[in-house]
Residue frames as a rotation matrix with the C-alpha (Angstrom) as fourth column:
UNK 1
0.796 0.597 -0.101 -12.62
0.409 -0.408 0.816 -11.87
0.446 -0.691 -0.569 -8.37
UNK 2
-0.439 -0.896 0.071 -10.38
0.123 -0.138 -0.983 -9.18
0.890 -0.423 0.171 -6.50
UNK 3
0.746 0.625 -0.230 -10.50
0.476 -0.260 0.840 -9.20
0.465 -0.736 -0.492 -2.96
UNK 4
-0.010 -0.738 0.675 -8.01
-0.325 -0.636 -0.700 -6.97
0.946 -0.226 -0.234 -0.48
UNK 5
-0.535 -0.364 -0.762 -5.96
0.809 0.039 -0.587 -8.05
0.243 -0.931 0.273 2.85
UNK 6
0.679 -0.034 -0.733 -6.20
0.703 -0.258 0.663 -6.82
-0.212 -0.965 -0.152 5.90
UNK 7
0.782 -0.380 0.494 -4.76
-0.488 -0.866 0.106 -2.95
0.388 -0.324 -0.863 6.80
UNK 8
-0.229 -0.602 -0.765 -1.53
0.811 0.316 -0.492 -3.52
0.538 -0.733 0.416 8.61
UNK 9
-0.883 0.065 -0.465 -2.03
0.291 -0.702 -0.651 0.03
-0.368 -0.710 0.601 9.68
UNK 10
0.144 0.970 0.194 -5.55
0.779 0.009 -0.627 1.76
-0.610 0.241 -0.755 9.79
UNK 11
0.339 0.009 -0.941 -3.86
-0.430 -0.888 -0.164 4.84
-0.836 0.460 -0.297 7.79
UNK 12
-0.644 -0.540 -0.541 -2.76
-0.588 -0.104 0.803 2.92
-0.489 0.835 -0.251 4.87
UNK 13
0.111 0.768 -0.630 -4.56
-0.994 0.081 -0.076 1.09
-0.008 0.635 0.773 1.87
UNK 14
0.625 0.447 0.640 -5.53
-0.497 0.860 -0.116 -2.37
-0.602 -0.246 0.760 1.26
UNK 15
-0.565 -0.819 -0.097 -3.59
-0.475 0.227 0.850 -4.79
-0.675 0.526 -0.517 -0.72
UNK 16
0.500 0.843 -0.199 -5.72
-0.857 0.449 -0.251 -6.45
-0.122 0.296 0.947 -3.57
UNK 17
-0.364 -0.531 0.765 -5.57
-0.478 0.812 0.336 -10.05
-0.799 -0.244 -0.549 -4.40
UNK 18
-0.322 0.694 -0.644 -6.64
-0.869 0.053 0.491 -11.70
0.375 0.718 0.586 -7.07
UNK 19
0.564 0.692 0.450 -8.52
-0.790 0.611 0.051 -15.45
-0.240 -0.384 0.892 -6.32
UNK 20
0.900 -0.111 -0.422 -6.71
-0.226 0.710 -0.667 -17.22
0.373 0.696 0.614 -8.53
UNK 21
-0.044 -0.855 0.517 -3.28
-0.563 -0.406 -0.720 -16.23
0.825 -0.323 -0.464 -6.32
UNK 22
-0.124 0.013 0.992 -5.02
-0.991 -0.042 -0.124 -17.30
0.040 -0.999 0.018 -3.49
UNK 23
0.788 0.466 -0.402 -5.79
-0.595 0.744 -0.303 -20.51
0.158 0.478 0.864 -4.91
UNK 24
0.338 -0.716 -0.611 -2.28
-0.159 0.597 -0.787 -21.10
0.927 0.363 0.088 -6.01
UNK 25
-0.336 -0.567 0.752 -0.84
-0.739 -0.337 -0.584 -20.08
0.584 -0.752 -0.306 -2.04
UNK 26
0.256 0.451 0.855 -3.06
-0.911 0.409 0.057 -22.75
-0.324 -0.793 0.516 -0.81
UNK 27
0.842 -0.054 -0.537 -2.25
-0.412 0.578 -0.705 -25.23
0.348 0.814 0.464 -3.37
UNK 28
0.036 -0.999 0.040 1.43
-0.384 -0.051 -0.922 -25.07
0.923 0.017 -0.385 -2.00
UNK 29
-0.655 -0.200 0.729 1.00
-0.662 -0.314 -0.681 -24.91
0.365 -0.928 0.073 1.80
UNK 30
-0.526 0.511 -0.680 -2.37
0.549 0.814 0.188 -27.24
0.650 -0.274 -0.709 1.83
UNK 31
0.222 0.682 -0.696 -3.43
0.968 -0.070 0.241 -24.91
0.115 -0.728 -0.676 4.76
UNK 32
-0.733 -0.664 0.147 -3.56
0.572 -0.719 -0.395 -21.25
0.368 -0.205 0.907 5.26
UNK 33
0.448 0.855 -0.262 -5.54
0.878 -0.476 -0.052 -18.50
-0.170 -0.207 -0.964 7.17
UNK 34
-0.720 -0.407 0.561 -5.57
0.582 -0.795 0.170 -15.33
0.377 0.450 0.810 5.71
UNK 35
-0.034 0.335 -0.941 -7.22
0.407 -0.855 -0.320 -11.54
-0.913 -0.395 -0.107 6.85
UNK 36
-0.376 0.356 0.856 -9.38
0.920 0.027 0.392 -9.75
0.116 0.934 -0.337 4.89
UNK 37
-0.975 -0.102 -0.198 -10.16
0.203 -0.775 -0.599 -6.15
-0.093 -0.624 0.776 5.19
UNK 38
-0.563 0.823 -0.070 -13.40
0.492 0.266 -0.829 -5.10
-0.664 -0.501 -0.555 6.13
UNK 39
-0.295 0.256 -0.920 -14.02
-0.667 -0.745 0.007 -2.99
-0.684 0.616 0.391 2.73
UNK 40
-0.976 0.018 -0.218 -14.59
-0.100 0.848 0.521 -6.63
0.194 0.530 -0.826 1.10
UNK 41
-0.668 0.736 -0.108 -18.32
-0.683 -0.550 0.481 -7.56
0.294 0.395 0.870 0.87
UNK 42
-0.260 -0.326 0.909 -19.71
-0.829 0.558 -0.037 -9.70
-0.495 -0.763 -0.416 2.34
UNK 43
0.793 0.597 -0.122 -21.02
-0.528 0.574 -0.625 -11.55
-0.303 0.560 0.771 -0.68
UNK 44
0.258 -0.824 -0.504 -17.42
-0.580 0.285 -0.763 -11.48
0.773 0.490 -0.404 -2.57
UNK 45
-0.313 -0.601 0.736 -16.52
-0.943 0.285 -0.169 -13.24
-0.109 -0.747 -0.656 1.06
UNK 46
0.099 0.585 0.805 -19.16
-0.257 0.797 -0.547 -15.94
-0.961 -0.153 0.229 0.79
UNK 47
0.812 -0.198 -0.549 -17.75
-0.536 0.117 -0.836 -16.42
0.230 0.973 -0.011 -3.07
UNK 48
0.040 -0.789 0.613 -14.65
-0.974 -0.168 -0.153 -16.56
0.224 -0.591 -0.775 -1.64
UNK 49
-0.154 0.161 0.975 -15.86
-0.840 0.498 -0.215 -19.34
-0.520 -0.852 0.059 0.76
UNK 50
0.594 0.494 0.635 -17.57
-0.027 0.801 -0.598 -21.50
-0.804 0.337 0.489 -1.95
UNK 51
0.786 -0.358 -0.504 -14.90
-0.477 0.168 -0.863 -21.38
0.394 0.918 -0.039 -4.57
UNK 52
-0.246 -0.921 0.302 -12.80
-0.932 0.138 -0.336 -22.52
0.267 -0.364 -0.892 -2.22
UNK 53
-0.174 0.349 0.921 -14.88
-0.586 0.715 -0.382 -24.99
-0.792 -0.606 0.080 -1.01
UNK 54
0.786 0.224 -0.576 -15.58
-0.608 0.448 -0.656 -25.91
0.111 0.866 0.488 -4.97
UNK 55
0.348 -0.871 -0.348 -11.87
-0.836 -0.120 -0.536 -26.97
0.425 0.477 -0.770 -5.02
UNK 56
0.308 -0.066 -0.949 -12.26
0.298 0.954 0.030 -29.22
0.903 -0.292 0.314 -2.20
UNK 57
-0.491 -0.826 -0.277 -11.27
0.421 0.053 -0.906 -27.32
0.763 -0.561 0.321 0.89
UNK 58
0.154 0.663 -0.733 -12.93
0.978 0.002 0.207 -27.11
0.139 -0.749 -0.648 4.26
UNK 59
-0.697 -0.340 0.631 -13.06
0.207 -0.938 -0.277 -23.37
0.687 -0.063 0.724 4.84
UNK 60
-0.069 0.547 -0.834 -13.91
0.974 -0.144 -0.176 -21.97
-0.216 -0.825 -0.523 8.44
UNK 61
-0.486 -0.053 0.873 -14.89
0.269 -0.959 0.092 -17.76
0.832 0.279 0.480 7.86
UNK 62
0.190 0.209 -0.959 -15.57
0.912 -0.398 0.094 -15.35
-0.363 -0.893 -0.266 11.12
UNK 63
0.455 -0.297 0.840 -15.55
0.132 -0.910 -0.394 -11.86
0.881 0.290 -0.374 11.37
UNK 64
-0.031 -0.534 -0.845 -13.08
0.956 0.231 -0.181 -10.89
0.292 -0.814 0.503 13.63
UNK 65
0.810 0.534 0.241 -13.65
0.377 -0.790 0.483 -7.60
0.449 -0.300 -0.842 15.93
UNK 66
0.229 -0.850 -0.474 -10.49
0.860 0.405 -0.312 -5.95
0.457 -0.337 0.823 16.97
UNK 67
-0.833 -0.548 0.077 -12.47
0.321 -0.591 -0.740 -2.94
0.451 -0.592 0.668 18.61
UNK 68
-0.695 0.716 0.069 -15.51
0.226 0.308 -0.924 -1.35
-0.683 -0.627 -0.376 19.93
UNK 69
-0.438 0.279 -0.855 -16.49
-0.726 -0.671 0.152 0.53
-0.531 0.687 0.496 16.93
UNK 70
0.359 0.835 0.418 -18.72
-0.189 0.503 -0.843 -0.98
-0.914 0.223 0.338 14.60
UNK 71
0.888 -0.236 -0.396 -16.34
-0.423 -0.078 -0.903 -0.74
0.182 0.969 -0.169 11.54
UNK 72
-0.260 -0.793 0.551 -13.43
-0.849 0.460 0.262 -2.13
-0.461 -0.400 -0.792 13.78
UNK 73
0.134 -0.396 0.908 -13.11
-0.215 0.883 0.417 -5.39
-0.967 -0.251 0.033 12.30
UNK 74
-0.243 -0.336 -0.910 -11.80
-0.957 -0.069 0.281 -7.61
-0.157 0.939 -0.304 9.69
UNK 75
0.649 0.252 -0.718 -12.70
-0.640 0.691 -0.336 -11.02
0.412 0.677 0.610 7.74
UNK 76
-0.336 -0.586 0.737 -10.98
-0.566 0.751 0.340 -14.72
-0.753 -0.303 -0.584 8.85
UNK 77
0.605 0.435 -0.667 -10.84
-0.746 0.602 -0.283 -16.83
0.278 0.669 0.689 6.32
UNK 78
-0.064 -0.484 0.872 -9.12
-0.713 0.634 0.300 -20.57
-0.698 -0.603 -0.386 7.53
UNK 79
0.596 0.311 -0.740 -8.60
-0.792 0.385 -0.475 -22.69
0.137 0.869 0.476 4.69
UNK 80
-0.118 -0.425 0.897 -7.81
-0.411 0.843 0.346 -27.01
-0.904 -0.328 -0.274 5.06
């Protein structure tokens, strides 16, 4: 599964990720929260969620809103 960060700016493109990356980053660290950009789906998110959760890890997920616009936000993914 590929999924793509968070914009730093709103004029440039997404980074992609692959799952298996994200796996490994958590593996290391044990905990991380990561941003997700809002071109992600919300199914692939709720994959996301449960493959993580397959592995053993408590995962909290929110969209976060970071204007008024209705496309203004982005994905929270919190991973223990």
């Amino acid at each position: 599964m590929e999924l793509l960060y968070a914009r730093n700016e709103l004029t440039e493109k997404p980074k992609k990720v692959q799952l298996d990356k994200i796996k490994e980053e958590l593996e290391k660290s044990g905990e991380k929260i990561f941003y997700f950009d809002r071109d992600n789906s919300h199914k692939d998110m709720m994959s996301l969620v449960d493959a993580l959760e397959d592995v053993g890890f408590n995962v909290y997920f929110r969209e976060v809103k970071y204007g008024l616009a209705d496309d203004e936000y982005m994905y929270e993914v919190h991973a223990l």
